[in-house]
N, C-alpha and C positions, 0 to 999 in steps of 0.2 A: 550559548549553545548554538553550533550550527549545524543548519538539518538539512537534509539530501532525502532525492525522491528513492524509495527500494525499488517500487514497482505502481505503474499504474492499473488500474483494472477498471473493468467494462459495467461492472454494479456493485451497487452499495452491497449488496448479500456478499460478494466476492471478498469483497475490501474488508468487513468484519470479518468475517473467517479468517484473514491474515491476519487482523489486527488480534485477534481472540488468540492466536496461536503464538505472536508474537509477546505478547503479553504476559502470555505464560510463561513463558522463556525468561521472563526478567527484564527486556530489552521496550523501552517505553516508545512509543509512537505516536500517531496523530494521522488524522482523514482530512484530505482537501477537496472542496470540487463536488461532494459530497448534493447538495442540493441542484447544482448546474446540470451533473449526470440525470441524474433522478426526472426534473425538467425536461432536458432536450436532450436522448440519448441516442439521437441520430447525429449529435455530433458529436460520440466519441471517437480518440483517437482526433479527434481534427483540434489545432491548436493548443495543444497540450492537455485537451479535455479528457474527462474520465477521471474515476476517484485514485489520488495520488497518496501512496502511503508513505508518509514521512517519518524520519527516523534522526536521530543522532546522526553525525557523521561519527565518532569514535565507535558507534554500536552496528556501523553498515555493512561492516564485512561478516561478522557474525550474524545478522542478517538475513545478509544473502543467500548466506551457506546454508541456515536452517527453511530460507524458502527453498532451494534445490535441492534440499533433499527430500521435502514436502511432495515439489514433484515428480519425483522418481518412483514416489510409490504409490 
């Protein structure tokens, strides 16, 4: 199985709500970075930090699509 980032985000609370939502979906994931953020969150965004949502790559496009339309509304 190879996995790809969806989306990184700024908190853990952020990153479950995807993961919670993806889930439901059917579409399986996984949280990186997770304790790093939570630790030192003055340095997200700087080197790849901040909790990364990992996914399937065969399940990324479908993915995507259900995070865009999550924010559109």
């Amino acid at each position: 199985m190879k996995t790809a980032i969806l989306t990184t985000c700024n908190t853990v609370l952020e990153a479950n709500l995807i993961k919670g939502m993806l889930e439901n979906n059917d579409i399986p994931c996984f949280l990186t970075n997770e304790n790093f953020t939570s630790l030192l969150p003055q340095f997200n965004g700087l080197l790849g930090s901040g909790v990364n949502i990992m996914v399937d790559e065969n399940d990324l496009e479908k993915a995507q699509k259900l995070l865009a339309e999550q924010e559109i509304k």
